[in-house]
C-alpha positions as CSV (number, residue, x, y, z in Angstrom):
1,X,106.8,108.7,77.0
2,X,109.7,107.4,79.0
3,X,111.5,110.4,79.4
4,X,108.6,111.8,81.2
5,X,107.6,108.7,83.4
6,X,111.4,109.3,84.3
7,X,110.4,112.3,85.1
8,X,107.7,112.1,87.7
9,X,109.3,109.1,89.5
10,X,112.3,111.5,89.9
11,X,110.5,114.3,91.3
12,X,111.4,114.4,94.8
13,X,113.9,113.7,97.0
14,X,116.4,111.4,95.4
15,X,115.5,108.6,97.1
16,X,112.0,108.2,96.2
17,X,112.6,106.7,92.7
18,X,114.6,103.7,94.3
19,X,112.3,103.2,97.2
20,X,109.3,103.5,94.7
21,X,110.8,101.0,92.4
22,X,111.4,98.3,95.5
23,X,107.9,98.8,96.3
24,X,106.5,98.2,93.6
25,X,108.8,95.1,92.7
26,X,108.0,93.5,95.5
27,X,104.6,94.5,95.6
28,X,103.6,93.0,92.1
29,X,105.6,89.8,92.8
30,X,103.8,89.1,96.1
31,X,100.3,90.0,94.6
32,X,100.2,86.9,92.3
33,X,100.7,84.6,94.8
34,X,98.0,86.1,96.8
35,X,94.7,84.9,94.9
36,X,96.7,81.1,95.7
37,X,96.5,82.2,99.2
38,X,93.5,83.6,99.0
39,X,91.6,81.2,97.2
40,X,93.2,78.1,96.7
41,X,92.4,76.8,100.2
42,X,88.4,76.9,99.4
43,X,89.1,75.3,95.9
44,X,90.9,72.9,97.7
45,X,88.1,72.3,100.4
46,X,84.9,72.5,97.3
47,X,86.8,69.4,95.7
48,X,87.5,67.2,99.4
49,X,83.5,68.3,100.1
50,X,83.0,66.5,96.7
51,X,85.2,63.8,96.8
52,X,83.5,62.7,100.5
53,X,80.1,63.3,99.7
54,X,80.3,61.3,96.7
55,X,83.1,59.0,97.3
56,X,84.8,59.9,94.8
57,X,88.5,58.5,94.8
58,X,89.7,61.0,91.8
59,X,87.9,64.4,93.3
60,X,90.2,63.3,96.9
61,X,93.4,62.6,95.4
62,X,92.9,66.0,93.3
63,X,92.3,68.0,96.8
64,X,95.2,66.1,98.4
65,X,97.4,67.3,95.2
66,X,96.0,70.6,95.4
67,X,96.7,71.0,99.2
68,X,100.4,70.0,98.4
69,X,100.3,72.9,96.1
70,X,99.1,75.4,98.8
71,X,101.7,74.3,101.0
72,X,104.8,75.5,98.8
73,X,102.6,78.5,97.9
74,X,102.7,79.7,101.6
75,X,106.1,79.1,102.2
76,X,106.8,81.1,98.9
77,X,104.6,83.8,100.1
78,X,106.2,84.0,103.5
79,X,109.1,85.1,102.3
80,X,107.6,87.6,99.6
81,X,105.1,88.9,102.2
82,X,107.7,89.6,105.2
83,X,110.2,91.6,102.7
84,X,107.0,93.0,102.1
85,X,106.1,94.0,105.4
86,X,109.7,95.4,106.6
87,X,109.6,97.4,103.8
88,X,106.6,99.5,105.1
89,X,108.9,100.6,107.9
90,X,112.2,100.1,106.0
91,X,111.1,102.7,103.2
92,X,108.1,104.7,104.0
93,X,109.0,105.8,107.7
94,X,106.9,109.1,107.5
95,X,103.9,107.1,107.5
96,X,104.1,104.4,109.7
97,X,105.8,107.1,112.1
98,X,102.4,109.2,111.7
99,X,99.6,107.3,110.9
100,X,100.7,103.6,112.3
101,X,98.3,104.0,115.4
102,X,95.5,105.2,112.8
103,X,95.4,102.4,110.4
104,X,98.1,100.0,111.8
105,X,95.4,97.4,113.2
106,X,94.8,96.3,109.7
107,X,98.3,95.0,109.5
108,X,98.0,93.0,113.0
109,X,94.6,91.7,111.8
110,X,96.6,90.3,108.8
111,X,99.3,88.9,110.9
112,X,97.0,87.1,113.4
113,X,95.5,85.2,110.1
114,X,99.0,84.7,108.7
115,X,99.6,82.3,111.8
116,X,96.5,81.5,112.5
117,X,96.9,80.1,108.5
118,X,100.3,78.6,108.8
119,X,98.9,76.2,111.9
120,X,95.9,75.1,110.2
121,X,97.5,74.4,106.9
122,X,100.1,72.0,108.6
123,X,97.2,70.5,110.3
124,X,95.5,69.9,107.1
125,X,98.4,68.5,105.3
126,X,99.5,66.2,108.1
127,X,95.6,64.8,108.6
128,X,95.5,63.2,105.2
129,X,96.5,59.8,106.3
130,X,96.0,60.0,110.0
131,X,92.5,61.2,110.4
132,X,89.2,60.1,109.9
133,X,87.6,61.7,106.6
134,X,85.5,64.0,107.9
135,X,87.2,65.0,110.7
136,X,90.0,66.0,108.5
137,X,88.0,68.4,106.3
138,X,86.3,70.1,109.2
139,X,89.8,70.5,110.5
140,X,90.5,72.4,107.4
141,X,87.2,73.9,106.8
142,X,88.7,77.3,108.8
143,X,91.3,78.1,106.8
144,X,89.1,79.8,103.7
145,X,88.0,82.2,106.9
146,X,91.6,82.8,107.9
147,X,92.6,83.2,104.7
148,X,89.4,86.1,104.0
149,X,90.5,87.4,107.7
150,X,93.8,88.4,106.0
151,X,92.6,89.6,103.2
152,X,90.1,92.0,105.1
153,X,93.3,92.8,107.2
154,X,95.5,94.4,104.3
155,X,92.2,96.0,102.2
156,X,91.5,97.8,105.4
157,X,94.3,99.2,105.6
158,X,94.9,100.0,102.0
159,X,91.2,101.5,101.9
160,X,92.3,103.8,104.8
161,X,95.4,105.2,102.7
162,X,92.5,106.3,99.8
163,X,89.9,107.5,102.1
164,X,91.3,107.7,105.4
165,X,89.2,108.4,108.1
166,X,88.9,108.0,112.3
167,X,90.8,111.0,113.5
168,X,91.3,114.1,114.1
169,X,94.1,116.4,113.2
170,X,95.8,118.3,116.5
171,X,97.5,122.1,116.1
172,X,100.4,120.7,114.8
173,X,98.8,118.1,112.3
174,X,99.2,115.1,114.5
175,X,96.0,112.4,114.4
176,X,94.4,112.4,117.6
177,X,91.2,110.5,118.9
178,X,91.6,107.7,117.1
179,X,88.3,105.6,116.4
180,X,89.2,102.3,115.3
181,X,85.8,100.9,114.0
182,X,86.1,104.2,111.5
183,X,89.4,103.6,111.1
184,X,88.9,100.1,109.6
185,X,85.3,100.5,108.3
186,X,86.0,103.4,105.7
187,X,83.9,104.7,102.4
188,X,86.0,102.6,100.3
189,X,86.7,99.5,102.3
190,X,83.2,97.4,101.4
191,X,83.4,98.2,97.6
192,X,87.2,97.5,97.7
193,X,86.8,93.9,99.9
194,X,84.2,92.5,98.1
195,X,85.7,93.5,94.6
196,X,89.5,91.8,95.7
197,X,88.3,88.4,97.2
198,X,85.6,87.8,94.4
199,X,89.0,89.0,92.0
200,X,91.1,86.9,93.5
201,X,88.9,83.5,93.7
202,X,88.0,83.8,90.0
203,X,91.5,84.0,89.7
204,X,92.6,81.1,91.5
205,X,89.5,78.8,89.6
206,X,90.7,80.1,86.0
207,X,94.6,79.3,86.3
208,X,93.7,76.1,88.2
209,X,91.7,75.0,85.6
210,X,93.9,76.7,82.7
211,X,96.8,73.8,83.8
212,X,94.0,70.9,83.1
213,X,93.2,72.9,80.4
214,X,96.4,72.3,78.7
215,X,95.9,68.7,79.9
216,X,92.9,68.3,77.7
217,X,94.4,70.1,74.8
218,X,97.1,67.6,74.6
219,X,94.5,64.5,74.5
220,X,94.8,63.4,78.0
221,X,90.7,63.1,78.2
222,X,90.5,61.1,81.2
223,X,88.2,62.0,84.0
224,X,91.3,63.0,86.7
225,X,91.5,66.1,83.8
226,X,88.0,66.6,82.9
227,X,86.9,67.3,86.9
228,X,90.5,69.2,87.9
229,X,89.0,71.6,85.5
230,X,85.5,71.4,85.5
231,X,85.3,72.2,89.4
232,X,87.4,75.5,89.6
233,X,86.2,76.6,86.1
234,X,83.1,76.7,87.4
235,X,83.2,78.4,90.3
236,X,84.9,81.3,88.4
237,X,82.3,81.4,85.7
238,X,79.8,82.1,88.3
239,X,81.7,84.6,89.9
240,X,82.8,86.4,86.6
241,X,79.4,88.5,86.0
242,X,79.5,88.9,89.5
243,X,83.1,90.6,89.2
244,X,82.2,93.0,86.5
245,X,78.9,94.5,88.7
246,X,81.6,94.5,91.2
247,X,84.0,96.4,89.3
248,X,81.1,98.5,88.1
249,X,80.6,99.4,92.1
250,X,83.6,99.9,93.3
251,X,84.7,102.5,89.8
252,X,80.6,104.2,91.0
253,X,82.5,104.2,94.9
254,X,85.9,106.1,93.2
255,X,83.4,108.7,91.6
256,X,82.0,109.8,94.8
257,X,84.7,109.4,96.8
258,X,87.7,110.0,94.8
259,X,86.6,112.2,91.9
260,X,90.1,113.2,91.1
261,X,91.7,109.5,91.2
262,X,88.3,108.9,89.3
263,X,89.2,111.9,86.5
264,X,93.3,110.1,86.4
265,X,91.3,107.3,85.7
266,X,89.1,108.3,83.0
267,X,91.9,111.0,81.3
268,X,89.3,113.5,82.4
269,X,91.0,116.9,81.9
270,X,88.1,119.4,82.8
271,X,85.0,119.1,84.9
272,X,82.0,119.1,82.5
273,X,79.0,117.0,81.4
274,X,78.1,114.8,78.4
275,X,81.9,113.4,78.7
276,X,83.3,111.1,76.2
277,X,84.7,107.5,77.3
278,X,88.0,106.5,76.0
279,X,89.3,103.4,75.4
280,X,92.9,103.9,75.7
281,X,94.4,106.6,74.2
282,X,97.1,109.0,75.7
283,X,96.5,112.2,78.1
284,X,98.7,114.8,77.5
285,X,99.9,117.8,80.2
286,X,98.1,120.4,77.8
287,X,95.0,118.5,78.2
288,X,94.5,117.1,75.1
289,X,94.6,113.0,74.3
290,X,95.7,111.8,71.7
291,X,95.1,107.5,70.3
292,X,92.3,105.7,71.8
293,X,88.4,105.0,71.2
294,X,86.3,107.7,71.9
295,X,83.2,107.4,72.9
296,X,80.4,110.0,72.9
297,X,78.7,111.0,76.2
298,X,79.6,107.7,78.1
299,X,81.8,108.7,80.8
300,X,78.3,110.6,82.3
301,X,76.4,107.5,81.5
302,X,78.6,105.8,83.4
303,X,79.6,107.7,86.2
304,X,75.9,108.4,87.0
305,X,73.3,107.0,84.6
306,X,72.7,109.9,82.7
307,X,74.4,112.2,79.9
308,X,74.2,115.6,82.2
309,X,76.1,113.9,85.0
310,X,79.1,116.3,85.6
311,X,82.2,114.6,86.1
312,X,85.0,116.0,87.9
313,X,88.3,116.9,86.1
314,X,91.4,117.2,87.0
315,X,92.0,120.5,86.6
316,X,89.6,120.8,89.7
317,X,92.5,121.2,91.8
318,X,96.2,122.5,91.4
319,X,98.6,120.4,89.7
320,X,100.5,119.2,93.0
321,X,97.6,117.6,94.2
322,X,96.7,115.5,91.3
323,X,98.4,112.7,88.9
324,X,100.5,114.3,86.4
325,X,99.2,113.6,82.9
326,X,101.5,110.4,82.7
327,X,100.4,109.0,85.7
328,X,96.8,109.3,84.5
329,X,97.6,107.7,81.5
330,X,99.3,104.7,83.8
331,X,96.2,104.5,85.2
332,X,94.2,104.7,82.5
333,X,95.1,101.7,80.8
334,X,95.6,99.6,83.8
335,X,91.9,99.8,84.2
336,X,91.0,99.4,80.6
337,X,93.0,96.2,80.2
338,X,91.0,95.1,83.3
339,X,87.5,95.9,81.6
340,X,88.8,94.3,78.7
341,X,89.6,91.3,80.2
342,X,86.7,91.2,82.2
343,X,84.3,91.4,79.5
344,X,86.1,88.3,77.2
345,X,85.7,86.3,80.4
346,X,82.5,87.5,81.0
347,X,81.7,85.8,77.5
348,X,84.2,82.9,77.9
349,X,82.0,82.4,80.8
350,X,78.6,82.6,79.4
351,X,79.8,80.1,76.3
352,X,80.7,77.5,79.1
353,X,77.6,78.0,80.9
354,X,75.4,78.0,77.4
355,X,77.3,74.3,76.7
356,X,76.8,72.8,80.2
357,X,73.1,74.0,80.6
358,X,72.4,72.8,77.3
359,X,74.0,69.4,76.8
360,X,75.4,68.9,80.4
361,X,79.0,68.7,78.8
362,X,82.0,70.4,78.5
363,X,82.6,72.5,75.4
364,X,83.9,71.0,72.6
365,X,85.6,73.4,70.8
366,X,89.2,73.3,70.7
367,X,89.4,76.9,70.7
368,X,87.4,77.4,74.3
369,X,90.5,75.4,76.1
370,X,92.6,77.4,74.3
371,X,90.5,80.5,75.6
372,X,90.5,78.5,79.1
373,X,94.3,77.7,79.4
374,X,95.0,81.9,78.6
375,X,92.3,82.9,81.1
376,X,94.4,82.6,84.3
377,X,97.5,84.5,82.9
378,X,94.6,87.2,81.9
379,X,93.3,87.0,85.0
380,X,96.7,87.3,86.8
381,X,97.3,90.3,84.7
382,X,93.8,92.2,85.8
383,X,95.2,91.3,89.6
384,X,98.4,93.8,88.7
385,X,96.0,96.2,87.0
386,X,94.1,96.6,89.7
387,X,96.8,97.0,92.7
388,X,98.4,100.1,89.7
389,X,95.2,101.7,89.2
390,X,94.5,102.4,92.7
391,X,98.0,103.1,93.6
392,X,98.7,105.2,90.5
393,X,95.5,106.8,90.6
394,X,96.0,108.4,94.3
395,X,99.1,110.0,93.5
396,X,100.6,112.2,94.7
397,X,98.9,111.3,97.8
398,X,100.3,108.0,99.8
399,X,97.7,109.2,102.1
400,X,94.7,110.6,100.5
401,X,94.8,114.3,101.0
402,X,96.3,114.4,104.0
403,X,100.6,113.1,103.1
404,X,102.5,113.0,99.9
405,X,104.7,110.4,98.7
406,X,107.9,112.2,99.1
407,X,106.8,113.4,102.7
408,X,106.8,109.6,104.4
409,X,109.9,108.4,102.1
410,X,112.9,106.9,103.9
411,X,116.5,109.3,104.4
412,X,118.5,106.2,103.4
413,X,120.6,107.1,100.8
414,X,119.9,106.6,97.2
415,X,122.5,104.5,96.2
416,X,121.8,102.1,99.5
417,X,118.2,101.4,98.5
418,X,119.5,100.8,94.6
419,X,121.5,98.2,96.1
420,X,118.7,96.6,98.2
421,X,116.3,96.7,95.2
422,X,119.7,94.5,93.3
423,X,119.4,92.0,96.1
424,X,115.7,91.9,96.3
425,X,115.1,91.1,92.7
426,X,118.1,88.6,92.8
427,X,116.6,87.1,95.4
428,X,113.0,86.6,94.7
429,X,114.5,85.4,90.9
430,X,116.3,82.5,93.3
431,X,113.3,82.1,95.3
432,X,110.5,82.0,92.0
433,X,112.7,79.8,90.0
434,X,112.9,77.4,93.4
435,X,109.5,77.6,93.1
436,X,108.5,76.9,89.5
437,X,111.1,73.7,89.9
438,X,109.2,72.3,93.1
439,X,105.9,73.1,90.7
440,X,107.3,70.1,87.9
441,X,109.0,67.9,90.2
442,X,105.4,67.4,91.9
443,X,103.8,67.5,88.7
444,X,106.4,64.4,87.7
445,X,106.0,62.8,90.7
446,X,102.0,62.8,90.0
447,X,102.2,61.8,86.3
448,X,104.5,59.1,87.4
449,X,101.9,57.6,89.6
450,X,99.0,58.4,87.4
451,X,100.9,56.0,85.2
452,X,102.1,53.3,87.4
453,X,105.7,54.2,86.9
454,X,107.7,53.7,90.3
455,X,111.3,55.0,89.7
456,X,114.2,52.7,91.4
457,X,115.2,56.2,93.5
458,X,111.0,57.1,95.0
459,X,108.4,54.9,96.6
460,X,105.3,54.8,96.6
461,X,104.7,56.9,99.3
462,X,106.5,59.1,97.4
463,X,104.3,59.4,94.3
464,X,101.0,60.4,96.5
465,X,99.3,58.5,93.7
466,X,96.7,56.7,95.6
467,X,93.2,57.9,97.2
468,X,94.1,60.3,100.2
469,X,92.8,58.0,102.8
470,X,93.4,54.4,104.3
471,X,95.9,51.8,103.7
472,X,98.8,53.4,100.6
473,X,98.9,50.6,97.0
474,X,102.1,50.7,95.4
475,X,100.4,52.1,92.4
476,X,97.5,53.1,91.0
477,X,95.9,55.2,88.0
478,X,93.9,58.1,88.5
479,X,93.2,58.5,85.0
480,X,91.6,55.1,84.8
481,X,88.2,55.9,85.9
482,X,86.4,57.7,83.2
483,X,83.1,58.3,84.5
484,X,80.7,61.8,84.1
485,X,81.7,64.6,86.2
């Protein structure tokens, strides 16, 4: 197995291997930060909604805590999302040199909300103490938009690179007559769109909630714990079932539109009817697969409600325009560890829903915190799955149909972009681990003044222990307050 994925991440020029390896580095580190990006600021603003409506002291100094939170998350993401960006240019030249004036709005779309996000954010954070509670939140109440503004930015343009569309080709295979609403409005940018920000919020809600999760599990039952994760927990139970019809769509959207990235998908070898459904399992380059669950007839059922539906194979075109049996089988999985996922969280979600319809409680069970505190990593984990099964699955294309890979790769050498990826991935270790440490020193800081405790070295002011608004106590208790959700 490893000898062969060596072997189709070498074929090409020899720097494609390096300058797919940087990508993809930098790619999957910068994706888990986006659901925080994403999603975080409308967590943040449900909880301040809840914590002025009801006057509730413990639901505002949660926001204000959460809102600190954001704040290192963008900076973190600034520098993850600019390497990012310069490495469009830096490594795949052929197709920003081509296709840039195609599908390049996307990318200013996502820069306009990038700044349009990093104002708004400082405005938030610096209104806490020096505006009037409601004015504050409707200050803030834009930056959920900006932040789904930048997210329609970037799934634009990646749902252009799998069904790209708004031009024509000249003699000499140049686009021409570009038309931008086409452009940006392509087959597979609603199914995409809607599947990612629903993906990403549930995300956000379920590791948010997994952190006061582990809270509860270690006794700390006070109502600061019960409502940091009662509020984001339930906004992604609600959107879990919706997910999975989601991902449903959008795998319906790939069969129509995609039938080979569909076939990679589904280790469908030829086109034919009443196809099994694996779970798992290895494709090989003879055709056959080997491990797995198979499942009579399902694939059809699937793909198109019935056992006759014919689903493409891959075999329905020549070998050097589909994935290679390996890259299938990359695919493959990524998208069954997301069903998989999907469906325990599916029930996760319906056993929290079952508890809180029935006694208006939270769970009891020791083992659904457990389940709750495991859900975000799991959830993080579908996020990479996701990103490497619709990148896998449109290989060799970097531009469905129309460019390979190794046609828009860089002419740096080899050995340059080897270094590069050394300094990349020494850098972003520096910059997660700065991170992570900021992440507990807050987290100190807050226990500190959930207890009282005011070091000799920190103030009160310090701490950000108190409600979010009017004049600052030395100390108070957040956890003292014990009342119902």
């Amino acid at each position: 197995m490893n000898s062969a994925i060596g072997r189709f991440l070498a074929d090409g020029p020899p720097q494609l291997l390096p300058a797919r390896e940087l990508m993809a580095f930098t790619l999957a580190s910068h994706i888990l930060l986006v659901p925080f990006g994403v999603a975080l600021p409308a967590i943040t603003l449900l909880m301040h909604y809840r914590g002025l409506r009801k006057g509730d002291a413990v639901a505002l100094l949660l926001a204000r805590r959460w809102s600190a939170v954001m704040a290192v998350q963008f900076a973190i993401g600034i520098v993850t999302g600019t390497v990012l960006s310069f490495e469009f240019g830096l490594l795949w030249p052929g197709m920003m040199g081509r296709w840039g004036d195609v599908f390049g709005l996307g990318f200013g779309i996502e820069a306009w909300a990038f700044f349009l996000e990093a104002i708004l954010i400082a405005i938030y954070l610096y209104g806490w103490r020096r505006l009037k509670p409601w004015t504050h939140f409707w200050l803030g109440l834009p930056l959920p938009l900006t932040a789904l503004m930048g997210a329609f930015g970037i799934v634009a343009a990646n749902a252009w690179m799998n069904t790209p569309r708004g031009f024509t080709l000249d003699a000499s295979g140049k686009p021409v007559n570009v038309h931008v609403r086409q452009a940006v409005f392509t087959p597979m940018f609603g199914p995409e769109y809607w599947h990612f920000v629903v993906g990403v919020v549930l995300t956000a809600g379920y590791v948010v909630a997994g952190v006061y999760a582990v809270g509860l599990l270690r006794g700390r039952r006070d109502r600061y714990h019960r409502l940091g994760f009662t509020v984001p927990f339930t906004v992604a139970a609600i959107l879990t079932p919706v997910q999975f019809v989601l991902g449903d769509s959008i795998a319906r959207s790939v069969f129509h539109k995609q039938p080979v990235k569909f076939a990679a998908t589904e280790i469908v070898w030829k086109t034919d009817t009443h196809v099994p459904e694996y779970m798992f399992g290895r494709l090989h380059a003879d055709g056959s697969i080997s491990g797995g669950i198979k499942m009579p007839q399902l694939d059809s059922i699937l793909a198109g409600f019935s056992p006759a539906t014919k689903v493409t194979g891959l075999t329905s075109v020549p070998a050097s325009d589909r994935p290679t049996a390996t890259q299938a089988t990359i695919a493959h999985w990524a998208f069954d560890i997301m069903v998989t996922i999907g469906s325990l969280l599916v029930l996760l979600a319906l056993w929290y829903g079952w508890c809180r319809l029935r006694r208006r409680e939270l769970p009891r069970s020791v083992w659904f915190f457990r389940c709750a505190a495991l859900a975000g990593a799991a959830c993080l984990l579908t996020v990479e799955c996701g990103w490497i099964t619709t990148e896998v699955g449109r290989q060799p294309w970097i531009v469905y149909q129309n460019m390979r890979v190794s046609e828009a790769v860089t002419g740096t050498r080899a050995a340059s972009l080897w270094t590069m990826f050394g300094i990349v991935v020494v850098v972003y270790v520096l910059v997660l681990g700065s991170f992570l440490t900021v992440l507990v020193k807050m987290s100190h800081r807050w226990r500190l003044a959930d207890e009282g405790v005011v070091p000799a070295d920190t103030t009160a002011e310090d701490l950000e222990g108190s409600a979010p608004y009017g004049p600052r106590p030395l100390s108070t208790s957040a956890g003292g307050d014990r009342g119902d959700e």
